[in-house]
MDTraj code that builds the backbone (N, CA, C; nanometers):
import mdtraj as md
import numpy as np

residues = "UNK UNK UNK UNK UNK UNK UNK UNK UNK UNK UNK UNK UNK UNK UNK UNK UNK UNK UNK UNK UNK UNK UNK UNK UNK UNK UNK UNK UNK UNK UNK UNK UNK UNK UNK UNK UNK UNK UNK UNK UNK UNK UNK UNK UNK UNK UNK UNK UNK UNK UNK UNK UNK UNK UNK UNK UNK UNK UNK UNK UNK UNK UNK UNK UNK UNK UNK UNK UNK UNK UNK UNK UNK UNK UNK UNK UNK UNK UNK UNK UNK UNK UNK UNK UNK UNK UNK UNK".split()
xyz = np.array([
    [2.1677, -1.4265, -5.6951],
    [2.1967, -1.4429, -5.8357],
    [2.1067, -1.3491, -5.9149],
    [2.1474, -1.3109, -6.0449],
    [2.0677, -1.1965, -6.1141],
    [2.1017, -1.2415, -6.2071],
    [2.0179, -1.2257, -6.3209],
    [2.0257, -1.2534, -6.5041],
    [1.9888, -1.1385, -6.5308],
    [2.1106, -1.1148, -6.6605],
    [2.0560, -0.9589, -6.7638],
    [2.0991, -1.0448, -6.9026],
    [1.9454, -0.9534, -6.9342],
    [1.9684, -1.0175, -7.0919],
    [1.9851, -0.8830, -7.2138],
    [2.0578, -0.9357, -7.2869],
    [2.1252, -0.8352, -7.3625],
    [2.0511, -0.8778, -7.5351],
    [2.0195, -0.7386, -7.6065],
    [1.9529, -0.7348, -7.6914],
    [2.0152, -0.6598, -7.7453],
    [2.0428, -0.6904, -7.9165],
    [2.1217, -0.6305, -8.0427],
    [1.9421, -0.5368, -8.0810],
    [2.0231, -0.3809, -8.1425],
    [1.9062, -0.2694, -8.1725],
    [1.9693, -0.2307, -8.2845],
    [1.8639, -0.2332, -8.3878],
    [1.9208, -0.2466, -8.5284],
    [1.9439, -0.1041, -8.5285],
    [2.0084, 0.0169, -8.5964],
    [2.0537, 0.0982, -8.6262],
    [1.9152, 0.1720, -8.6786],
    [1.9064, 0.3351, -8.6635],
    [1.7723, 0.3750, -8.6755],
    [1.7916, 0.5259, -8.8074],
    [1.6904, 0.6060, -8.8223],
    [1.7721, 0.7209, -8.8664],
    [1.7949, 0.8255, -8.7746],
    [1.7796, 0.8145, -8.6471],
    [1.8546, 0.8806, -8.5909],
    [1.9556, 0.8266, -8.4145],
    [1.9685, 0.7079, -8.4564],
    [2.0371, 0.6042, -8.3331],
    [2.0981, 0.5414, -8.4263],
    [2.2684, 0.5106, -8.3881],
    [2.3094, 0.4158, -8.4694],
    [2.3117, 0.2586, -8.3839],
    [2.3683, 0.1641, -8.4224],
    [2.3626, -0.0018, -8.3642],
    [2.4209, 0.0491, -8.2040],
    [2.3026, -0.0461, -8.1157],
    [2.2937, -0.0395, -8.0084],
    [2.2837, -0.1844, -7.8973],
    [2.2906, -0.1785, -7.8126],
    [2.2947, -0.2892, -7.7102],
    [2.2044, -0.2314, -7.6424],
    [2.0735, -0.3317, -7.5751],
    [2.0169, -0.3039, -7.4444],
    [2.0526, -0.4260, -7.3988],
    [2.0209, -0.3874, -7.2495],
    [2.0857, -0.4860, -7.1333],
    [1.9525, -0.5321, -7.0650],
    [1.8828, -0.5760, -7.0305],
    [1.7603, -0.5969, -6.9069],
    [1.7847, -0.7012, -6.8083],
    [1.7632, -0.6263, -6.6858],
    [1.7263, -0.7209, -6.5511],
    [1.5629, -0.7141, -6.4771],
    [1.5030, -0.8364, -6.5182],
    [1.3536, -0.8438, -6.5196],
    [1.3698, -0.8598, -6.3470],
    [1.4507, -0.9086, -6.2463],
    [1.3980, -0.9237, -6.0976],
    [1.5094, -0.8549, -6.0266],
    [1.4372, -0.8671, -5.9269],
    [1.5589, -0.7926, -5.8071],
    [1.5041, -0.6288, -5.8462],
    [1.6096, -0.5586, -5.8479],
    [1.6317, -0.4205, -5.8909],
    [1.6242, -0.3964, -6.0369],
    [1.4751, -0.4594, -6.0966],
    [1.4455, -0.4498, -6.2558],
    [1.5079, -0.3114, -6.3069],
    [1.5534, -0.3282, -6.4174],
    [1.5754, -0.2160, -6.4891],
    [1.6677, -0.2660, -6.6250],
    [1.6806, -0.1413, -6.7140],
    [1.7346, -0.1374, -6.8424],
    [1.8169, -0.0245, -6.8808],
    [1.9500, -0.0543, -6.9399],
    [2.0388, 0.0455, -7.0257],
    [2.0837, -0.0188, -7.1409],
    [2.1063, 0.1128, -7.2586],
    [2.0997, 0.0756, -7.3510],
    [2.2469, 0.1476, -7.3910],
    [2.3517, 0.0817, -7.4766],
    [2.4467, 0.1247, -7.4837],
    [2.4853, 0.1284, -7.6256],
    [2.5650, 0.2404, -7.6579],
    [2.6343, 0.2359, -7.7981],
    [2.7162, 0.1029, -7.8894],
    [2.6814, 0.0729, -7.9730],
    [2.7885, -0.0327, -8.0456],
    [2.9452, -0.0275, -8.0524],
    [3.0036, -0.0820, -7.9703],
    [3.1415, -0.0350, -8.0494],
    [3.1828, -0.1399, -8.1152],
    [3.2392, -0.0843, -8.2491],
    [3.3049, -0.1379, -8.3391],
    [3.4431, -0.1848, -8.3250],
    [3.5061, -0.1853, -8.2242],
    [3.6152, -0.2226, -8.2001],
    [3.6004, -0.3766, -8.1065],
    [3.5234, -0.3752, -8.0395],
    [3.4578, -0.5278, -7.9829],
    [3.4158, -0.5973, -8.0967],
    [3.3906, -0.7028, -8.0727],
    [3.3442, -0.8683, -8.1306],
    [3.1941, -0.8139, -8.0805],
    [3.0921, -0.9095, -8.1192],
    [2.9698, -0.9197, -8.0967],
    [2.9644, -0.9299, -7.9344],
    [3.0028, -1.0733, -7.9041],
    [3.0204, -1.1304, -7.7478],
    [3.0607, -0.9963, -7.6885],
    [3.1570, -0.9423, -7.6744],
    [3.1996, -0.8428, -7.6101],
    [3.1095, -0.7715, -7.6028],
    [3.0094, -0.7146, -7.6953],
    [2.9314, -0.5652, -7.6924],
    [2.8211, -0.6438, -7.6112],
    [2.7625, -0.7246, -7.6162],
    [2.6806, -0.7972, -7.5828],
    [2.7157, -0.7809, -7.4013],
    [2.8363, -0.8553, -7.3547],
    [2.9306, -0.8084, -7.2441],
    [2.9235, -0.6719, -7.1649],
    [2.9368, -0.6414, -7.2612],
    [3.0385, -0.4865, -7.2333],
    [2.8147, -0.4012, -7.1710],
    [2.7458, -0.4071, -7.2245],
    [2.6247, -0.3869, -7.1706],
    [2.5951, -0.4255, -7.0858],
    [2.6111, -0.5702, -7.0487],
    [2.5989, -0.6474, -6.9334],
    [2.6393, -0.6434, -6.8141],
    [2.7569, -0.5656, -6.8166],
    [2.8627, -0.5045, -6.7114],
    [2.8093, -0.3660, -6.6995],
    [2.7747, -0.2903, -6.7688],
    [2.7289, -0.1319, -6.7782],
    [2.6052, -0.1413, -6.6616],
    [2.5141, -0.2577, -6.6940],
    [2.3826, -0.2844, -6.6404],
    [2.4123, -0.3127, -6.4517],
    [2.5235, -0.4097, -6.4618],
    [2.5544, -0.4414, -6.3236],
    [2.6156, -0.2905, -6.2590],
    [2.7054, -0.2371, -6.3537],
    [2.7532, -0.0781, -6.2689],
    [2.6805, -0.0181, -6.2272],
    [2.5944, -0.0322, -6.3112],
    [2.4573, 0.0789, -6.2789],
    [2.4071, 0.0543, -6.1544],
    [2.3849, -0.0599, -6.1181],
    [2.3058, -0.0716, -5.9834],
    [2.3752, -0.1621, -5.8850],
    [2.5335, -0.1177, -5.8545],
    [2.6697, -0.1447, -5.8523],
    [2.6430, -0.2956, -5.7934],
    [2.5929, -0.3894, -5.8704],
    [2.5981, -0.4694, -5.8520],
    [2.7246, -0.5733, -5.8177],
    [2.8188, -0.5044, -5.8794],
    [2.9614, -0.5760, -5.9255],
    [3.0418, -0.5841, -5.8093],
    [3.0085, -0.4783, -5.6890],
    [3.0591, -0.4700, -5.5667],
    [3.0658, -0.6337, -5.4772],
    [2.9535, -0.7194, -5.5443],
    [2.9308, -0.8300, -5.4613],
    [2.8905, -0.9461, -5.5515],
    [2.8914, -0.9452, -5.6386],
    [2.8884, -1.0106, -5.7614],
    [2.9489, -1.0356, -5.8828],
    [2.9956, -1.1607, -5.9370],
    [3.0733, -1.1641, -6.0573],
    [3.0345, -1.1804, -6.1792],
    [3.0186, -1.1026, -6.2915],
    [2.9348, -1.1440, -6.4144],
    [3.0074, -1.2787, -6.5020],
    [2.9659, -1.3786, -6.3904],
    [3.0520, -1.5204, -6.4742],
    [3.0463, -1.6224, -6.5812],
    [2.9164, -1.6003, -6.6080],
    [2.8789, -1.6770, -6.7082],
    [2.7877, -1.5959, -6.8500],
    [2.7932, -1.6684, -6.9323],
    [2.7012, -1.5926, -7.0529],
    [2.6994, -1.6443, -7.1452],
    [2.5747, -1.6092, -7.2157],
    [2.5812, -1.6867, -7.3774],
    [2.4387, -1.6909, -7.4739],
    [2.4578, -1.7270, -7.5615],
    [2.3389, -1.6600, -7.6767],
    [2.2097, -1.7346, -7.6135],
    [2.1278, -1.6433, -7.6518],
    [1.9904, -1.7978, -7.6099],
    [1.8961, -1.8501, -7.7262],
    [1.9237, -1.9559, -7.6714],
    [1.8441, -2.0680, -7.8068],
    [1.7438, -1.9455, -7.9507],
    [1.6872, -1.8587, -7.9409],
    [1.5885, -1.8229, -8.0249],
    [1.6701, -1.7096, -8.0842],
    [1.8061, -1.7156, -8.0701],
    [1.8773, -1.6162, -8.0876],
    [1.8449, -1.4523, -8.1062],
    [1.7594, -1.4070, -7.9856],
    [1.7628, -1.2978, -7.9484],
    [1.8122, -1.1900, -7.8802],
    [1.9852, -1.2592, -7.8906],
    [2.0536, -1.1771, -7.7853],
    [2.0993, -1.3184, -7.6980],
    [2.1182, -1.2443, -7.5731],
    [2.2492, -1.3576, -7.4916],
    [2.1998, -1.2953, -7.3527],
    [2.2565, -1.4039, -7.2460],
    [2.2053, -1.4471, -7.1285],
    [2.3055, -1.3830, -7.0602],
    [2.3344, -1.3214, -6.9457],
    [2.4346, -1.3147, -6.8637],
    [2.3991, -1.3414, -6.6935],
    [2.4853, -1.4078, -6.6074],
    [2.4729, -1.4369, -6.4770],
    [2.5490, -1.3461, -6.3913],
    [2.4687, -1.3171, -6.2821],
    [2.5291, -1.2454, -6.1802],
    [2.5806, -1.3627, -6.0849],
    [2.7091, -1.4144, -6.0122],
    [2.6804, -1.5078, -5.8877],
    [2.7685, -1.4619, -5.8064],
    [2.7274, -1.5076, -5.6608],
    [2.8087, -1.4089, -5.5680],
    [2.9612, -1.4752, -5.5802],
    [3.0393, -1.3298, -5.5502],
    [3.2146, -1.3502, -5.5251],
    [3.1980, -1.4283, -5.4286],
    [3.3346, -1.5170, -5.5020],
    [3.3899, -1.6256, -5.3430],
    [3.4452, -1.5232, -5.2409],
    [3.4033, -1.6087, -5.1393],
    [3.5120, -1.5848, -5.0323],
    [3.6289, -1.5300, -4.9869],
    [3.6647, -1.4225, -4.9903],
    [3.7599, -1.3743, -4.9424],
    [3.8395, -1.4502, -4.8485],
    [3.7899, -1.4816, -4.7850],
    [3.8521, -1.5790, -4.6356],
    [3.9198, -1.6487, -4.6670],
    [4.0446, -1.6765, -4.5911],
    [4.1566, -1.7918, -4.6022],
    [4.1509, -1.8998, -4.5369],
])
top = md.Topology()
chain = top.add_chain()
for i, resn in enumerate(residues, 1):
    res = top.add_residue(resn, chain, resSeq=i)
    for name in ("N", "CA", "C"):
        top.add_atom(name, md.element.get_by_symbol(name[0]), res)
traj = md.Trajectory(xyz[None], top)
């Protein structure tokens, strides 16, 4: 199992609104992704969260299934848990 937590980046004068993603264990690391304006909040929030798992192709063996804001509202939680079973 893996958690990435996703962080709203206020717009700068020279960066506009951004998403970072962080995974503090396992294969720690961070990407930070453009806002799109065509997503909902949840989504961009998402849409980083998934960028983060590509990155360290996590997604090959893992499903990003769960997610959601966290209490101090600094952004939102996301879960890695392993794919079921293939097997019949």
């Amino acid at each position: 199992m893996q958690a990435i937590v996703t962080k709203y980046l206020s717009p700068t004068n020279f960066s506009g609104s951004r998403i970072k993603a962080t995974a503090h264990t396992g294969q720690g690391g961070s990407l930070t992704i453009a806002w799109d304006y065509a997503l909902d909040t949840s989504a961009n929030h998402r849409a980083a969260a998934l960028a983060l798992a590509d990155k360290f192709k996590w997604t090959q063996h893992l499903d990003l299934s769960e997610g959601g804001s966290l209490p101090t509202g600094a952004g939102e939680c996301f879960v890695l848990t392993r794919k079921p079973s293939q097997e019949a």
